[in-house]
Every structure is written in structure tokens, then in C-alpha cells.
C-alpha positions as a Markdown table, in Angstrom:
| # | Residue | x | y | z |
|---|---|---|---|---|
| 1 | Unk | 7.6 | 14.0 | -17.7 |
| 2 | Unk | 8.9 | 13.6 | -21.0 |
| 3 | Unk | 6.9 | 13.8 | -23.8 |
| 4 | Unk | 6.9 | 10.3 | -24.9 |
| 5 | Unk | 5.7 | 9.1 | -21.1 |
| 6 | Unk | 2.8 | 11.6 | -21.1 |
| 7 | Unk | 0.7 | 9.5 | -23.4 |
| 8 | Unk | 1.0 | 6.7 | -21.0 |
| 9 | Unk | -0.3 | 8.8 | -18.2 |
| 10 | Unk | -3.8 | 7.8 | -17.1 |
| 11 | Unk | -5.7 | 8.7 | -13.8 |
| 12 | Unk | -6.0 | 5.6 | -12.4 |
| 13 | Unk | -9.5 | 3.7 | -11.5 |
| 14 | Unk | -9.5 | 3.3 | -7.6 |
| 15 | Unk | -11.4 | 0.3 | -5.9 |
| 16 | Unk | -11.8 | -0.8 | -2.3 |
| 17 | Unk | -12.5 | -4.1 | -2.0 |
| 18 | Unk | -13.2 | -6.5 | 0.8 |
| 19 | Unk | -11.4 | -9.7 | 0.2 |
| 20 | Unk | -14.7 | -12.0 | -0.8 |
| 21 | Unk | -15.5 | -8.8 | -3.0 |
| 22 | Unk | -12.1 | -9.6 | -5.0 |
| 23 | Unk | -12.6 | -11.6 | -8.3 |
| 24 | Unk | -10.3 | -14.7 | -8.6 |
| 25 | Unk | -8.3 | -12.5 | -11.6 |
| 26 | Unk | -8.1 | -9.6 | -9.2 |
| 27 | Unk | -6.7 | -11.8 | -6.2 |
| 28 | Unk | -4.0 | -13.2 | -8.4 |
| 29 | Unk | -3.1 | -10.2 | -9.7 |
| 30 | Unk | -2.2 | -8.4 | -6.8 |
| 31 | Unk | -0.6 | -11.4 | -5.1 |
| 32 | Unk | 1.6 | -11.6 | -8.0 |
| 33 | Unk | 2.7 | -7.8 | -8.0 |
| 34 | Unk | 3.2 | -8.5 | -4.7 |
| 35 | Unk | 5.8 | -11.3 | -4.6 |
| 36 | Unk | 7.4 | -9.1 | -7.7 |
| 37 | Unk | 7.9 | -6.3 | -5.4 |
| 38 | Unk | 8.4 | -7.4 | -1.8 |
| 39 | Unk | 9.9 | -10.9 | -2.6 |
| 40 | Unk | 12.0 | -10.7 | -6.3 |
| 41 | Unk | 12.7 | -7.2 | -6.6 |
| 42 | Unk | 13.5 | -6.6 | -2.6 |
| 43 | Unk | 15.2 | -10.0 | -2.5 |
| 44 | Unk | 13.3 | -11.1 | 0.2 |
| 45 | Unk | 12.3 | -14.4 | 1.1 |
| 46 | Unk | 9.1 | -14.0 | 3.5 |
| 47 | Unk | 5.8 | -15.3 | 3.3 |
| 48 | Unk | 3.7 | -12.6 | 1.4 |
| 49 | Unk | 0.7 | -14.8 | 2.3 |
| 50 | Unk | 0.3 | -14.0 | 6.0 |
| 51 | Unk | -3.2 | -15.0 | 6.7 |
| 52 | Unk | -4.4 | -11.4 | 7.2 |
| 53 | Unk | -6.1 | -10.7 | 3.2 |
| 54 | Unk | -9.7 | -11.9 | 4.7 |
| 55 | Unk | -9.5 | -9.0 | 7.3 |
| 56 | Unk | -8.5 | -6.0 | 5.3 |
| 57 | Unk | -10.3 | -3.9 | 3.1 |
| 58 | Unk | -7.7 | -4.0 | -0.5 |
| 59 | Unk | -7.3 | -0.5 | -2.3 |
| 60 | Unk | -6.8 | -1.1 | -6.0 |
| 61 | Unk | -5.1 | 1.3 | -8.5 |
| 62 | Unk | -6.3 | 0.2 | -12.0 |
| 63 | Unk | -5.6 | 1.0 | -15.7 |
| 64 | Unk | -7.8 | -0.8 | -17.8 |
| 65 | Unk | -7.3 | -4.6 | -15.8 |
| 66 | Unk | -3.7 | -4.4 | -14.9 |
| 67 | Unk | -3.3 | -4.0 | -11.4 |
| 68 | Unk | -0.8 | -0.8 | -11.5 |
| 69 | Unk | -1.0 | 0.2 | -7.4 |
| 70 | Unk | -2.0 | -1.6 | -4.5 |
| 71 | Unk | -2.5 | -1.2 | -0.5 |
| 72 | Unk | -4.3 | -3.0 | 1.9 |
| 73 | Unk | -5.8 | -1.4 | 4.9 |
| 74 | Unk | -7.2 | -2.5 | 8.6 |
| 75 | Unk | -9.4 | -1.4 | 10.9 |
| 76 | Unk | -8.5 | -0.5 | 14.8 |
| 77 | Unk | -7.0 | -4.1 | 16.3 |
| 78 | Unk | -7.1 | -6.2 | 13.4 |
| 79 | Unk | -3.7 | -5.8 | 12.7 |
| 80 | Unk | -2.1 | -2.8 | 15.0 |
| 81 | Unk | -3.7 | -0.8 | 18.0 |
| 82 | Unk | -4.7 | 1.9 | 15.4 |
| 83 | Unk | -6.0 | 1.6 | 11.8 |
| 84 | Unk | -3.1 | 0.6 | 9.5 |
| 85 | Unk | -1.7 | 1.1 | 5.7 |
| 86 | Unk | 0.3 | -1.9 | 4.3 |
| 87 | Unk | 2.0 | -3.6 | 1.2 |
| 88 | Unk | 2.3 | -0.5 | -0.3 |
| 89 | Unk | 3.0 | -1.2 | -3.5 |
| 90 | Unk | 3.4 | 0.7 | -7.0 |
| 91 | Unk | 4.0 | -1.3 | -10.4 |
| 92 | Unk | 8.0 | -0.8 | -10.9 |
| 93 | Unk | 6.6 | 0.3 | -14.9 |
| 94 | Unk | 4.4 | 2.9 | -13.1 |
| 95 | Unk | 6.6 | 4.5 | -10.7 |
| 96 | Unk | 7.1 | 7.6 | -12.4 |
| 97 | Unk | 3.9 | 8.9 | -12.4 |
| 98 | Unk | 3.8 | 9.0 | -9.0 |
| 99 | Unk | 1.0 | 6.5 | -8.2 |
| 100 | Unk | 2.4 | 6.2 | -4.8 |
| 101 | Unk | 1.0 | 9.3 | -3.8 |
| 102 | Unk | -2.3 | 9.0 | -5.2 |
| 103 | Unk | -2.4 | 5.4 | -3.6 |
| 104 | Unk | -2.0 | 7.1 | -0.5 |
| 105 | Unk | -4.5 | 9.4 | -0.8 |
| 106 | Unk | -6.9 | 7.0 | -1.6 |
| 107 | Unk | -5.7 | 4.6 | 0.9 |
| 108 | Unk | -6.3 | 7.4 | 3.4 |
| 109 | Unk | -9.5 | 8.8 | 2.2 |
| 110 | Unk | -10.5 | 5.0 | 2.5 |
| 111 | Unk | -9.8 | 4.5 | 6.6 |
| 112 | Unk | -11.9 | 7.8 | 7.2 |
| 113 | Unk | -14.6 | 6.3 | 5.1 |
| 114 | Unk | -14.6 | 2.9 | 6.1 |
| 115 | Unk | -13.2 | 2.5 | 9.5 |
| 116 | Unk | -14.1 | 6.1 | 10.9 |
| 117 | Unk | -10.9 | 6.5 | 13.2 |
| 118 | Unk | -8.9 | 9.2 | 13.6 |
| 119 | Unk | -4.8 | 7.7 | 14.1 |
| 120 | Unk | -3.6 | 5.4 | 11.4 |
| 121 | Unk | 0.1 | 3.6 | 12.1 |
| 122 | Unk | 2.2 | 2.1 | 9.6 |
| 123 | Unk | 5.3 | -0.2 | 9.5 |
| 124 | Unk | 7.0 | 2.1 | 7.0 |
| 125 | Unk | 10.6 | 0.5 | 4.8 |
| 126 | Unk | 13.3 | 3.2 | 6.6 |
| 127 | Unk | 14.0 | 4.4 | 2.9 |
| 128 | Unk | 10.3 | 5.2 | 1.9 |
| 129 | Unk | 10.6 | 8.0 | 5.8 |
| 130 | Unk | 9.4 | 11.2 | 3.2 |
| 131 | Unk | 7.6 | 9.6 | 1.3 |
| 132 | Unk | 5.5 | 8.9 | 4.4 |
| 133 | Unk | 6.1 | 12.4 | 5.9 |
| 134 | Unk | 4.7 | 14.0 | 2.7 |
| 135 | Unk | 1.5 | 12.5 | 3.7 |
| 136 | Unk | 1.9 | 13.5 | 7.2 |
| 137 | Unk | 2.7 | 10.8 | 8.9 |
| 138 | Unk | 5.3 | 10.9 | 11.8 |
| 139 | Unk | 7.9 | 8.8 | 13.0 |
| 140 | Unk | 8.5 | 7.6 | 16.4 |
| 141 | Unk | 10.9 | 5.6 | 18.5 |
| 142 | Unk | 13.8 | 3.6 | 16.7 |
| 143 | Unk | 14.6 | 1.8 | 13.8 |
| 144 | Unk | 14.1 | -2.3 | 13.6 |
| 145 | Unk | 14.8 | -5.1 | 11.4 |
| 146 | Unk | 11.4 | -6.9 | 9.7 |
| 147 | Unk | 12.3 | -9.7 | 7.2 |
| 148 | Unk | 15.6 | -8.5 | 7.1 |
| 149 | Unk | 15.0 | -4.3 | 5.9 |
| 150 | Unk | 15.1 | -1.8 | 7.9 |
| 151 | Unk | 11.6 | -0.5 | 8.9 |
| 152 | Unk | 10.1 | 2.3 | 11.0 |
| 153 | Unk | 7.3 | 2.9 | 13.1 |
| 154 | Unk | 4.9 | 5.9 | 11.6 |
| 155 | Unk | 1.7 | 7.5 | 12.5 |
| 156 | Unk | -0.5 | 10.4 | 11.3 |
| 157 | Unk | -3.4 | 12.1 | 12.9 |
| 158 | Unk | -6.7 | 12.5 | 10.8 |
């Protein structure tokens, strides 16, 4: 890190939040860094919106009130046939202090806590493969198209 960047380091606060636990500021704010990520920066037109928010449990990454990493996170059927991470997301400002990671850690410390299960699946962007594999999660089966990126099918045993 150079030396200017490490006084911007800061451990993130973590949260997990059910979605009526969300404040009105909080909803927007992660809506918005979603559509910056999946729909501007990816250049993807899809509806971010899918219905799903009121299911999932939402794992926030905050310093101070500015939303800096996201995930949201579902229990055994709600969204897959095993307990799933998605909308992965890291603030493109905070990328290099590698966020990611510690949103992953959270996201799985989460499912253990909440949900109890022992196989989480994701749909994981192709590129992203070890970024995935560094937290143990495993491909199978082939490549496919979702929204127009290639994606892969990943799991990891807990």
C-alpha cells in the first residue's frame, strides 16, 4: 500500500441486516452502489430490483455512513437449493484494500450464524473464479451467460 493510501485504511464496521431492519438512508445507499457497479460500471442493463431484498439477510461494510461493501445472503430455498452469497459488491474507491475479502468472510461467517447450513452456492462473474477459490469455494459444470457476462456455478463446503 503506499504510504499516502494507508491513512485511508479503516477496518470496516460490519452489519447484517434483515431488510425491514434497513433504515430508508441505508436502503438507498446500497441500491445506489449497486446500480454503480452491476448496471453503469458493468454496462449492464438488468433490473437490479429483483423482488428478492425482503428475503435476504444484507451484509454491510461501513466506514463512518458510506456504504463501502455490500452482499446479500439467503437461506436454503429462498433463492438456490443451498444457502447463497450475491451482489457482491466492493466500492470501486475501496477496491484496494481488499474489502472483498473481508466481505466474504463476514458474508460467510454470517450463513453459519444465521442460517445454520453447511453448502453455500453462488452464481460467481467467470472473472471473479480465484477470487471465489481463495475462499474455498469450488466450481462445477460449465460456463453460462446471465444478463449478458459470463458467470459460473460455485459452491463451498462449511
Amino acid at each position: 500500500m503506499k504510504k499516502q493510501d494507508e491513512n485511508k485504511f479503516v477496518n470496516l464496521e460490519w452489519k447484517v441486516l434483515k431488510f425491514d431492519q434497513l433504515t430508508l438512508d441505508q436502503l438507498y445507499n446500497l441500491l445506489q452502489l449497486r446500480s454503480q457497479i452491476f448496471v453503469v460500471e458493468q454496462d449492464c442493463v438488468y433490473l437490479d430490483m429483483d423482488g428478492k431484498d425482503r428475503k435476504a439477510l444484507h451484509v454491510l461494510g461501513f466506514k463512518g455512513n458510506k456504504i463501502c461493501a455490500y452482499a446479500r445472503l439467503f437461506d436454503k430455498g429462498e433463492y438456490f437449493d443451498a444457502c447463497s452469497i450475491g451482489r457482491v459488491i466492493v466500492a470501486e474507491d475501496e477496491r484496494r484494500y481488499a474489502y472483498g475479502h473481508n466481505l466474504m468472510s463476514e458474508s460467510i461467517k454470517a450463513i453459519k450464524e444465521y442460517y445454520g447450513e453447511d453448502i453455500i452456492k453462488i452464481s460467481a462473474q467467470k472473472y471473479l473464479k480465484k477470487f471465489y477459490e481463495a475462499h474455498g469455494f469450488i466450481q462445477k459444470g460449465e460456463g453460462y451467460l446471465e444478463d449478458g457476462i459470463p458467470h459460473i456455478e460455485m459452491y463451498k463446503a462449511l
